[in-house]
C-alpha positions in Angstrom: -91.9 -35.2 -3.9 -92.8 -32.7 -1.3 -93.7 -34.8 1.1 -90.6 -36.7 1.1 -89.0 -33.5 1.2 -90.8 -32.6 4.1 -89.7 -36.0 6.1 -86.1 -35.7 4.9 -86.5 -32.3 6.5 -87.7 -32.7 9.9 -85.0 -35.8 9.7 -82.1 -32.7 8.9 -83.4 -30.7 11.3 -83.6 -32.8 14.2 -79.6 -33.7 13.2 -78.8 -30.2 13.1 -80.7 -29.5 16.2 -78.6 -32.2 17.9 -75.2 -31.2 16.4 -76.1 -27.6 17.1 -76.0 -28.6 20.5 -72.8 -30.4 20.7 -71.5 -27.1 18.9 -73.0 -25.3 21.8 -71.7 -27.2 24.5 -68.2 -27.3 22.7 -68.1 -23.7 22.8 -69.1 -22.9 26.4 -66.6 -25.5 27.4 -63.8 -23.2 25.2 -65.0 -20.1 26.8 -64.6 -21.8 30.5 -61.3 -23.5 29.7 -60.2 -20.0 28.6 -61.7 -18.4 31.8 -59.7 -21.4 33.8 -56.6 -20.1 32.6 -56.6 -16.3 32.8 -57.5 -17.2 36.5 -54.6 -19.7 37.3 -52.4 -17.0 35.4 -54.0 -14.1 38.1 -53.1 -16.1 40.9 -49.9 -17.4 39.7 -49.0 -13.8 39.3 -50.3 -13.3 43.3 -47.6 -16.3 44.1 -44.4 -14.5 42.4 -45.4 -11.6 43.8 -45.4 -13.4 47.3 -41.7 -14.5 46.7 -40.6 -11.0 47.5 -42.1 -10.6 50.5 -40.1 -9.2 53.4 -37.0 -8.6 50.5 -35.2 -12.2 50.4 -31.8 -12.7 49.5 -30.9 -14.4 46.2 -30.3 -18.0 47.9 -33.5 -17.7 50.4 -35.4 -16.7 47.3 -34.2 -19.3 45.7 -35.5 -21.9 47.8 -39.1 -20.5 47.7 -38.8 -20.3 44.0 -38.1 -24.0 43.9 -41.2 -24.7 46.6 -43.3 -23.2 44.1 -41.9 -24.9 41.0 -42.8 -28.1 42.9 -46.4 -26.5 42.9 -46.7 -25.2 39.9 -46.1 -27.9 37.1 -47.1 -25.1 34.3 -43.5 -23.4 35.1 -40.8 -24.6 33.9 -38.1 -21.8 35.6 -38.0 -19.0 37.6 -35.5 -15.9 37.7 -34.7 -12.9 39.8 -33.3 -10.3 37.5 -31.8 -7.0 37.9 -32.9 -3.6 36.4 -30.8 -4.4 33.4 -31.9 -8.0 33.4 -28.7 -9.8 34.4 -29.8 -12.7 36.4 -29.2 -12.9 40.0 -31.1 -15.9 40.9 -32.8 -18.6 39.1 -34.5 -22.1 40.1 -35.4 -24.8 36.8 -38.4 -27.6 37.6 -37.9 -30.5 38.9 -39.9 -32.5 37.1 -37.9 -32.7 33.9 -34.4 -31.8 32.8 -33.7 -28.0 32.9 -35.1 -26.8 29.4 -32.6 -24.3 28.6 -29.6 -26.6 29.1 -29.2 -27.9 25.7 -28.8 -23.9 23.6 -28.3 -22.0 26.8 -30.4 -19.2 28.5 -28.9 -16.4 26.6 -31.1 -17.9 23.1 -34.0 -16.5 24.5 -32.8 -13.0 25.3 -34.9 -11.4 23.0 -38.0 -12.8 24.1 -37.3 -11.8 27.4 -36.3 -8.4 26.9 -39.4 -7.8 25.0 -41.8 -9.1 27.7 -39.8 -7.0 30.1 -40.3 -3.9 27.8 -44.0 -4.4 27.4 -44.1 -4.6 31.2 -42.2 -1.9 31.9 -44.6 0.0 29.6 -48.1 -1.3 31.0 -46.5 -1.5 34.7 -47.8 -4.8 35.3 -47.1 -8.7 34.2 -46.8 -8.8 30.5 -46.0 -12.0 28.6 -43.8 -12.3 25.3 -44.8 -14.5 22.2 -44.3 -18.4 22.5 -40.8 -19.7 20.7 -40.0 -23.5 20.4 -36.8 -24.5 22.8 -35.3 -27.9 21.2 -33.8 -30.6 23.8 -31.4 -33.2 24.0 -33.6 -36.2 23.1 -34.6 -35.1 20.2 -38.1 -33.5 20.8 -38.3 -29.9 22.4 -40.7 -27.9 24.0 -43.0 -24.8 23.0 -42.5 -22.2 26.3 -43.6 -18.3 27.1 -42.1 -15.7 29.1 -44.1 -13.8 31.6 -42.4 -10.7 33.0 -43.5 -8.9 36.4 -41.4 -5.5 37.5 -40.6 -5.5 40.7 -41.3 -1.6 41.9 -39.6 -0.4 45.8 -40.4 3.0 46.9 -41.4 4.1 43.2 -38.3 2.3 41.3 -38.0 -0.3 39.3 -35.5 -2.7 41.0 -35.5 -5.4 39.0 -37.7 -8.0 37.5 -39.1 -11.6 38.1 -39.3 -14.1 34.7 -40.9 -17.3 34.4 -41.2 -19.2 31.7 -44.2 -21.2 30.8 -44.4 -24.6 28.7 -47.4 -24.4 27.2 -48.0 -27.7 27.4 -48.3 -27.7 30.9 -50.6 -24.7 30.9 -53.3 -27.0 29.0 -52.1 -29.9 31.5 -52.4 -28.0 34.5 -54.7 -24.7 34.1 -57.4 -26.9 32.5 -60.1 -29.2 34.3 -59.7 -32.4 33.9 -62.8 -32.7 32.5 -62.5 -30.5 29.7 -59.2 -33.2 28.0 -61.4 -36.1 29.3 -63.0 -36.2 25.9 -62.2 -33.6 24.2 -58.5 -32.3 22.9 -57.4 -29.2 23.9 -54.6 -26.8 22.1 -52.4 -23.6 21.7 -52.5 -22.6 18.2 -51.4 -19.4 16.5 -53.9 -17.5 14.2 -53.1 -18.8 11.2 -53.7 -22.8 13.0 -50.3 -24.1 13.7 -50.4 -26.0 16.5 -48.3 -24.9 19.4 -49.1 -27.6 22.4 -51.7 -30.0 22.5 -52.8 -32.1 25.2 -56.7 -34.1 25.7 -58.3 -37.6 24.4 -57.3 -39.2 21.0 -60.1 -39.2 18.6 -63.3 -41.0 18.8 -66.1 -41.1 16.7 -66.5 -39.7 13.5 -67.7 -36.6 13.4 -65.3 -33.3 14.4 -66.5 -30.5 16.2 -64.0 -27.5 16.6 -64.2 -24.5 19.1 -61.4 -21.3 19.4 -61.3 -18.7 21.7 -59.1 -16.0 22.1 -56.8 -16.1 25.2 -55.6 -12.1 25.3 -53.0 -11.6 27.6 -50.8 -8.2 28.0 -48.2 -8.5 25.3 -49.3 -11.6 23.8 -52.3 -13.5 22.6 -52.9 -17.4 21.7 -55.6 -19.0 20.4 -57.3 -21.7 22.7 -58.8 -24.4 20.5 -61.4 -27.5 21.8 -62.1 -30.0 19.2 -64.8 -33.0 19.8 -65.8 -36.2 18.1 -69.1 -37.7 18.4 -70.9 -40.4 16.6 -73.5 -39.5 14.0 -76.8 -38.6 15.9 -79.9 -41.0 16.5 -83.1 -41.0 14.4 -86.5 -40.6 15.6 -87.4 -43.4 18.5 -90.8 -44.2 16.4 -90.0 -43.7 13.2 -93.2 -44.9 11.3 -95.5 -42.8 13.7 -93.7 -39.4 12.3 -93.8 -40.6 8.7 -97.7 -41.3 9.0 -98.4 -37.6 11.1 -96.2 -35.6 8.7 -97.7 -37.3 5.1 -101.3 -36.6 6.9 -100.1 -32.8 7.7 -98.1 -32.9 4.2 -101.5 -34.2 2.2 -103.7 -31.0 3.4 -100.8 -28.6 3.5 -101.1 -29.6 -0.3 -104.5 -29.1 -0.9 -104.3 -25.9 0.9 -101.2 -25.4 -0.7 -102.6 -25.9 -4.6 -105.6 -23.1 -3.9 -102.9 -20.4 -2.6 -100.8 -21.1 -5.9 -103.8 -20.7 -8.4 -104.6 -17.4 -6.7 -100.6 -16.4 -6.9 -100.3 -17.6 -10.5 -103.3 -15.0 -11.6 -101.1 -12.5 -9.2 -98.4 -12.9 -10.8 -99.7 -12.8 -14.3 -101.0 -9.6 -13.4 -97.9 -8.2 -12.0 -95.9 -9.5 -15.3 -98.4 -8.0 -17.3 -97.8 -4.6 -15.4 -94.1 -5.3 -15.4 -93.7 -5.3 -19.2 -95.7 -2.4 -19.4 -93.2 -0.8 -17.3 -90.8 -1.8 -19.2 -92.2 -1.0 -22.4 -92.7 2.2 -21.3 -88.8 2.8 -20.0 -87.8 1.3 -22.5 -89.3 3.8 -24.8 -87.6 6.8 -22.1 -84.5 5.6 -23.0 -81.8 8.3 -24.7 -79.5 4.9 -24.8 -80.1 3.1 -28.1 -81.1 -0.9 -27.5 -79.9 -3.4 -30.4 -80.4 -6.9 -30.0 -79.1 -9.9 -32.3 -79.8 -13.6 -32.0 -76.1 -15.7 -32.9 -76.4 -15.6 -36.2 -76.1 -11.7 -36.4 -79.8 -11.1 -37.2 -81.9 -7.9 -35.5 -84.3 -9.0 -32.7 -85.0 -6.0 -31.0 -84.4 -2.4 -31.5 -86.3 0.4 -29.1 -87.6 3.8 -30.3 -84.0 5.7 -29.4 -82.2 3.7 -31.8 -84.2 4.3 -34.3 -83.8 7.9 -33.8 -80.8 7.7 -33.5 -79.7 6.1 -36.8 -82.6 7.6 -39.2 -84.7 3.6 -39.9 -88.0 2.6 -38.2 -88.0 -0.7 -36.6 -89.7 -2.8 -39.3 -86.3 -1.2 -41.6 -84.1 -2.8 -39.0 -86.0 -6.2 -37.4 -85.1 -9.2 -39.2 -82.1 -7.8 -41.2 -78.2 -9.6 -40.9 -75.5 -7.9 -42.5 -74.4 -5.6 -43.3 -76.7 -3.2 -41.3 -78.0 -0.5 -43.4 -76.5 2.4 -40.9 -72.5 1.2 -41.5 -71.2 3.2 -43.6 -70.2 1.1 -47.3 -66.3 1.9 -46.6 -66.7 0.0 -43.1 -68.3 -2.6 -43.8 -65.9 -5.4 -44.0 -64.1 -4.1 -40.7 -67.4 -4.9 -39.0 -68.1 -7.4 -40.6 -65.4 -9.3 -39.5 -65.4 -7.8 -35.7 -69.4 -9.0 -36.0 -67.5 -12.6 -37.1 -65.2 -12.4 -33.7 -68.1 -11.5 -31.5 -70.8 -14.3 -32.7 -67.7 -16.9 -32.4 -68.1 -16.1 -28.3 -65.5 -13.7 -28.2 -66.3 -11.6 -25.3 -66.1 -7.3 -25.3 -64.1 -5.8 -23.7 -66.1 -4.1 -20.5 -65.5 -0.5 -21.3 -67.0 -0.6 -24.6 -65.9 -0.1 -28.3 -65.9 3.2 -30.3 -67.3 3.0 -33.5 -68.8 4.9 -36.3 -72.6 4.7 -37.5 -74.5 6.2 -40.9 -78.1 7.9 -40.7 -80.4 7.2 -43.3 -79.7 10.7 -44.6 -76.1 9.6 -45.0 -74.2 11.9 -42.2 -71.6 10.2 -40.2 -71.5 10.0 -36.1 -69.3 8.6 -33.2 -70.9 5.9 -31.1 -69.8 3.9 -28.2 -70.8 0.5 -28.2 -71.1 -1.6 -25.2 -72.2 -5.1 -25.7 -73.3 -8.1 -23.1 -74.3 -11.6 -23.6 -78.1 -12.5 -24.1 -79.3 -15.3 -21.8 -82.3 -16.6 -21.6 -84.5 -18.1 -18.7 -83.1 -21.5 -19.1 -78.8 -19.7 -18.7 -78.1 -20.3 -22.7 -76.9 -17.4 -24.6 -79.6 -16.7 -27.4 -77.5 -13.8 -28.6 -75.9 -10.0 -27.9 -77.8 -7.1 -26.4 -75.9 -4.2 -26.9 -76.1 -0.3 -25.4 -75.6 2.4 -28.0 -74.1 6.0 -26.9 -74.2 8.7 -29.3 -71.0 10.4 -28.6 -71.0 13.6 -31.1 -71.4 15.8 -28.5 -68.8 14.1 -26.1 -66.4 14.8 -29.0 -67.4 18.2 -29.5 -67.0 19.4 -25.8 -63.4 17.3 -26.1 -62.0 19.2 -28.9 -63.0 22.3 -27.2 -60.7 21.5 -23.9 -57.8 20.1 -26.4 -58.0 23.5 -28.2 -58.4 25.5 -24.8 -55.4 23.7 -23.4 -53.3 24.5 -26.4 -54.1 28.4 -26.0 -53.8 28.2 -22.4 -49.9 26.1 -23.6 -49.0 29.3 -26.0 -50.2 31.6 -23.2 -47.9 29.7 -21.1 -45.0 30.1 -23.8 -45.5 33.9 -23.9 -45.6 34.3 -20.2 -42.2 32.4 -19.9 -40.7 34.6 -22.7 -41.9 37.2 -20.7 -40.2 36.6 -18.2 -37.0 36.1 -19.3 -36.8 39.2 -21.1 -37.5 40.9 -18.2 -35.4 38.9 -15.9 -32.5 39.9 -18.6 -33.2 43.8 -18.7 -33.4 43.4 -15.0 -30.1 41.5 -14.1 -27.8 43.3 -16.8 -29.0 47.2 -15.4 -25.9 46.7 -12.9 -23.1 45.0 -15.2 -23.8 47.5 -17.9 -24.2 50.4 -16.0 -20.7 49.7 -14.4 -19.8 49.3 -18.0 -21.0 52.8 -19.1 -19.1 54.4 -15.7 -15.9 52.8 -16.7 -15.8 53.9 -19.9 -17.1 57.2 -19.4 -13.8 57.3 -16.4 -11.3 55.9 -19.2 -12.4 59.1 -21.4 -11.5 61.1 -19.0 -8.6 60.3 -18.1 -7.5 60.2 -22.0 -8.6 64.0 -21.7 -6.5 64.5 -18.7 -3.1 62.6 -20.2 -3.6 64.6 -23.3 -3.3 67.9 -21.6 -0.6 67.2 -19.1 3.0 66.8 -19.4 5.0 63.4 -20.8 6.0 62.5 -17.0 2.9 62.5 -15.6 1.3 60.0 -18.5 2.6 57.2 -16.3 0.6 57.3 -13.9 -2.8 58.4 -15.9 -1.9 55.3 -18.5 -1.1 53.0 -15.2 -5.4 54.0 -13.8 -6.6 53.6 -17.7 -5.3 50.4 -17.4 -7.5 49.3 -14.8 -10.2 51.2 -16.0 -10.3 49.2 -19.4 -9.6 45.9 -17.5 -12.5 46.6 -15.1 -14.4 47.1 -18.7 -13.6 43.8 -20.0 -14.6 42.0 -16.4 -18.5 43.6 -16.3 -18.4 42.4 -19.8 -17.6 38.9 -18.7 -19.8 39.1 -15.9 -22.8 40.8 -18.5 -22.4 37.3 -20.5 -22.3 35.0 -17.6 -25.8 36.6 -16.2 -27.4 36.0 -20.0 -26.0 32.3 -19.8 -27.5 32.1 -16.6 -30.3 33.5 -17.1 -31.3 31.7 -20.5 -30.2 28.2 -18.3 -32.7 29.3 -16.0 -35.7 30.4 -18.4 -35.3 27.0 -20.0 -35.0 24.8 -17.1 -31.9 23.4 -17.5 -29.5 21.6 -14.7 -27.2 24.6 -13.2 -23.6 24.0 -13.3 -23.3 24.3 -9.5 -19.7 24.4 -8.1 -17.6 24.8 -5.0 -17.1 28.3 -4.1 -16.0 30.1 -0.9 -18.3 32.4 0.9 -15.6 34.9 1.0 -14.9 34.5 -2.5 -18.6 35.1 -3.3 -18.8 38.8 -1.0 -15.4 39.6 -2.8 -16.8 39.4 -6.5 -19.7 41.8 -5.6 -17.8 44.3 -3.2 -17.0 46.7 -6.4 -20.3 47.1 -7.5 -22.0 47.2 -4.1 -18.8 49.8 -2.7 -19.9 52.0 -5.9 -23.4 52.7 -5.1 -22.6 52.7 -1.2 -20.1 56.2 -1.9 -23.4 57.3 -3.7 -25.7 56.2 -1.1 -23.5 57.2 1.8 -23.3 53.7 3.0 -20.9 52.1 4.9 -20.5 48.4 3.9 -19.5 45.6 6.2 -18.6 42.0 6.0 -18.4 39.3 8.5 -17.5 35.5 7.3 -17.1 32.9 10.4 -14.1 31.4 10.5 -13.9 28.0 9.3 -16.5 27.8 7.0 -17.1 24.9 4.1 -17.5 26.4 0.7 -21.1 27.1 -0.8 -22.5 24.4 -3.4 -23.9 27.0 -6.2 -24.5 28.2 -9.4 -21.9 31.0 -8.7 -23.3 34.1 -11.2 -26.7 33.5 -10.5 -25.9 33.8 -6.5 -23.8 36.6 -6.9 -27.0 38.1 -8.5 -28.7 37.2 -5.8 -27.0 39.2 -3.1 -26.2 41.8 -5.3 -30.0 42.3 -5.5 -30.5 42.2 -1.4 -27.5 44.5 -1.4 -28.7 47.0 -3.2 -32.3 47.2 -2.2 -31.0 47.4 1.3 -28.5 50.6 0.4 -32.1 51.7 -1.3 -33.9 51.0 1.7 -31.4 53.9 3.5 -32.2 56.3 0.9 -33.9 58.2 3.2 -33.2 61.9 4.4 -32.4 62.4 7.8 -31.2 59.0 8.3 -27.9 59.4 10.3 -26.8 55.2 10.8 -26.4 53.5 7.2 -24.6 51.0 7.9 -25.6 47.6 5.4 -24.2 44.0 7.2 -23.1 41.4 4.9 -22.7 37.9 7.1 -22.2 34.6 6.4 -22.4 32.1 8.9 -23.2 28.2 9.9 -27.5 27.7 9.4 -29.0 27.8 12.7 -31.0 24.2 12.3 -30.4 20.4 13.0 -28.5 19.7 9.9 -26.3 23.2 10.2 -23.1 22.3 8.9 -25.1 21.6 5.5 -26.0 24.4 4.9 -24.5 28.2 4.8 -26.6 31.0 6.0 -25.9 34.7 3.9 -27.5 37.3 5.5 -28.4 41.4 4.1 -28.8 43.8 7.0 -29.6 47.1 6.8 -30.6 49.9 8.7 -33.6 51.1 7.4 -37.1 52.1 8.3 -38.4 48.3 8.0 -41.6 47.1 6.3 -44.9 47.3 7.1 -47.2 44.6 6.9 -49.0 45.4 3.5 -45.9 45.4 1.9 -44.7 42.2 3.4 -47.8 40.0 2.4 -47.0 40.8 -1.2 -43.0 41.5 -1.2 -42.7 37.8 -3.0 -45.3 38.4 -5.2 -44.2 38.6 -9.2 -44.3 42.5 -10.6 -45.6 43.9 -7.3 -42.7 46.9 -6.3 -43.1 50.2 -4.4 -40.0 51.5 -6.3 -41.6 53.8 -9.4 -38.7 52.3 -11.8 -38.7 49.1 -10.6 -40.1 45.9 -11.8 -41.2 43.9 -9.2 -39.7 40.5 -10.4 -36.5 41.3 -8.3 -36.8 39.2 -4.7 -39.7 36.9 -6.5 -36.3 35.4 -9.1 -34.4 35.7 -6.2 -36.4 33.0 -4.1 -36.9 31.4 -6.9 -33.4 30.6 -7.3 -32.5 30.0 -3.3 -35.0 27.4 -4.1 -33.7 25.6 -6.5 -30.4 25.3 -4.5 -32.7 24.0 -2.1 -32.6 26.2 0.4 -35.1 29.1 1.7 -35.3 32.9 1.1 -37.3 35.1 3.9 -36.9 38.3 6.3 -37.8 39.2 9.4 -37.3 42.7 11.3 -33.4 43.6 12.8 -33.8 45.4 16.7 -33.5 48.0 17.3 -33.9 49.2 13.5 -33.2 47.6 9.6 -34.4 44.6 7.8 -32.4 41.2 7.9 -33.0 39.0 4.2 -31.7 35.7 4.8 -31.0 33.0 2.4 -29.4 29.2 2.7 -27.1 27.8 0.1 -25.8 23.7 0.3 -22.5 23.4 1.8 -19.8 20.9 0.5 -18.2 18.3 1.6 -14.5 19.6 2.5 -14.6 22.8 4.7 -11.9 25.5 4.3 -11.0 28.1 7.3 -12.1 31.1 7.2 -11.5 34.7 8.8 -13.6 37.2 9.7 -13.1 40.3 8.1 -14.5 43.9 8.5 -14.5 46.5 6.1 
């Protein structure tokens, strides 16, 4: 047997030596063809350029182009086109019926615009991607555009297009010798044939070659296939046979005493190998089961045993049920034990289980099971990998019960919150409230001590003064709603509101503190304007907040301009009649840097009664409008806060007011 191995081979070899050399020559012939071609492209480029040479007219040009189409078989027409690529000139081959006259030129305006792109781009010829052109007999013809920009005195004035058949380009670009007996072809990558052009098949055997043919813009695949007949045999045949069974009968010999002296190696090296084995076996935290296919224990190694409480005499030998299931188990493994032997296969990740110690306690395991084969490839049975997984499950139940307190924390922190972001919104409503009331006393006092005519009057401003009551109140009750909608995350009934109408609902309550304050407050709307997409109470809360905080910010003695800006405006960005932009300006001392890193921050103030949840609720709500909250210094003194809202769809005009 080996020595008619040996002859068959040196017979292979030879054969592939010979058909590696056909391969060989097939693919140096490829990489030349290819080689061929990017050269008859270079100087086919040369000759267009040549056609502008001393700045022709269209009809003189168009008798050169037709010289060279009579030169060059691979082109098929030739244009002169403008900088927008209207044609000004064009010459067809005249060699075969003018390609384009069956669907028109204008079919192939995409190609060409493409190649003229990519050409404009590298500044150079640049070629577009082949496309089938169908004619009048029935058959049609694969073709390519190649695009050259024609550049005078540094601009582009126009561009010269001819259009390839790919056929010819094998016909014509290719030595003869190369299609004598061999067939030569476009293909694309996935090996549709484009063109073809060479010998018809002969022989029997196939040899293929493909080279890439990279041109700017485009690239095709150049492919060279060969036949040949089946390669010779040795010339004297018997001679070999008789040298290579001599060679072959003392290569035995020799052969026999290097095996004897590797089988005793290797003997040795098993011999070491299972001691190895044994001994990692033994290192082994994993516990080892195996079973043959009728469910009995083969194997078990020393962490097993540990783990489950038995010694391996206990366990070797034994079927079912195992003595570490638990009795109350039993028949569900018994019948997953019934699935597995049947050939079912586990599932890769392993199944969780429960195993019994001798002593009787209960623990998780994770058992992940694999066919047994043996050396001949039958499965003998199921080896199976036993994780202990008590601990696994302790450290889990510590995260689940971590993540709950960390939840509940969570819950108080939210509740938090919102109590605080109530206390903190309803300080303004109800403190108008309490001034209201306290006015409507007064004014009681007053009527009750003056004269019937003048109760007029006195009842006319406790009027108002009770209906300004009953509007804080309203407003109070809108803030909780809003609030609570907030807190809990729910959608926010956002409607259409004017910008005016918004500076109008807060003017009271802003006027009131400015005659403490000493402030004089101004508004400016644009005119124009599309109404603000909002939640209405809680933006109102909003720039009450900046309003006020600005007035603060003037609190200062010595101060001699306090004048606070209230603007509304179009958003200074790409999408600005989307969005609205309300700005607070005051004229205050500014902030300083420290305080502006942390101004957003929740609970961080420099007021001693305030807070510090304030401008943090008030981003927070900008935000979910979608739009931004931030400041920036106001030359030559003051503070600018300014916030964007959504605009909607219908705009309503608006006038710029000053108060």
């Amino acid at each position: 047997m080996l020595v008619t191995a040996l002859l068959g081979m040196l017979v292979w070899l030879a054969g592939r030596y010979e058909i590696s050399q056909v391969q060989g020559a097939l693919e140096r012939d490829t990489i030349d063809a290819v080689s061929d071609i990017r050269g008859a492209l270079t100087r086919n480029v040369q000759s267009l350029q040549s056609l502008y040479a001393g700045n022709p007219a269209p009809k003189s040009w168009t008798v050169d182009a037709a010289t060279l189409l009579h030169e060059h078989r691979e082109w098929v027409r030739l244009e002169w086109r403008d900088a927008g690529l209207a044609t000004l000139a064009a010459a067809d081959t005249p060699f075969r019926t003018p390609v384009f006259d069956l669907l028109g030129r204008d079919n192939a305006r995409t190609d060409v615009a493409v190649a003229c792109a990519t050409a404009r781009r590298f500044n150079g010829p640049a070629y577009s991607g082949s496309y089938f052109v169908p004619q009048s007999d029935g058959l049609g013809v694969e073709v390519m555009e190649l695009c050259m920009p024609l550049v005078t005195s540094g601009r582009l004035s126009g561009y010269v297009v001819a259009t390839y058949s790919l056929q010819g380009m094998l016909s014509e670009l290719i030595g003869k010798s190369y299609t004598r007996s061999q067939e030569v072809s476009f293909t694309e990558p996935d090996g549709t044939r484009l063109a073809l052009h060479g010998s018809v098949r002969r022989g029997k055997r196939v040899f293929t070659a493909q080279q890439l043919l990279d041109l700017p813009g485009n690239t095709l695949v150049l492919r060279m296939d060969g036949w040949r007949g089946a390669p010779d045999l040795f010339p004297n045949v018997l001679t070999a046979l008789v040298t290579a069974m001599s060679i072959a009968l003392v290569s035995v010999l020799v052969l026999l005493g290097k095996d004897t002296r590797r089988r005793l190696k290797a003997e040795h090296a098993l011999a070491d190998a299972l001691a190895f084995r044994k001994a990692m076996e033994d290192s082994l935290v994993t516990g080892l089961r195996a079973r043959d296919r009728d469910g009995r224990t083969t194997y078990v190694n020393p962490s097993f045993c540990q783990m489950v409480g038995f010694s391996a005499g206990e366990l070797l030998g034994r079927g079912t049920p195992a003595p570490y299931w638990p009795p109350e188990m039993a028949g569900e493994y018994q019948q997953r034990q019934a699935i597995r032997l049947a050939g079912n296969a586990p599932p890769r990740e392993g199944v969780e289980s429960v195993f019994m110690r001798k002593d009787g306690t209960r623990f998780p395991v994770l058992i992940i099971e694999a066919p047994l084969i043996n050396v001949l490839g039958k499965q003998t049975g199921w080896m199976s990998a036993i994780l202990d997984i008590s601990e696994q499950r302790r450290i889990e139940e510590l995260s689940r019960a971590s993540q709950d307190r960390l939840q509940a924390t969570a819950r108080l922190a939210t509740m938090g919150e919102m109590a605080s972001l109530l206390s903190h919104e309803l300080n303004q409503p109800l403190a108008a409230i309490a001034s209201y009331a306290t006015g409507s006393i007064n004014l009681l006092q007053v009527a009750q001590g003056e004269a019937a005519p003048a109760l007029h009057p006195t009842l006319a401003d406790l009027h108002m003064a009770l209906g300004r009551i009953a509007e804080q109140a309203e407003r109070a009750g809108k803030v909780i709603k809003s609030v609570h909608d907030f807190v809990r995350r729910r959608d926010q009934a956002r409607e259409s509101v004017p910008a005016r109408a918004l500076l109008d609902d807060i003017l009271p309550l802003v006027n009131l503190q400015a005659r403490k304050l000493q402030v004089r407050v101004v508004t400016q709307v644009d005119e124009g304007l599309p109404d603000a997409l909002c939640d209405r109470t809680m933006v109102e809360q909003v720039l009450l907040n900046l309003a006020r905080n600005g007035m603060q910010a003037m609190d200062l003695p010595g101060l001699r301009e306090r004048e606070l800006l209230l603007r509304v405006r179009r958003a200074a960005s790409a999408e600005g009649n989307r969005w609205l932009e309300f700005a607070v300006i005051d004229a205050g001392p500014g902030i300083s840097d420290d305080v502006a890193r942390q101004l957003f921050t929740p609970f961080y103030t420099t007021k001693t009664e305030g807070m510090g949840l304030g401008l943090s609720l008030c981003r927070t709500v900008v935000e979910q409008h979608g739009g931004y909250l931030d400041f920036a210094p106001h030359p030559p003194q003051g503070t600018v806060f300014r916030f964007t809202l959504p605009a909607a769809s219908e705009p309503r005009s608006r006038v710029a007011s000053l108060e």
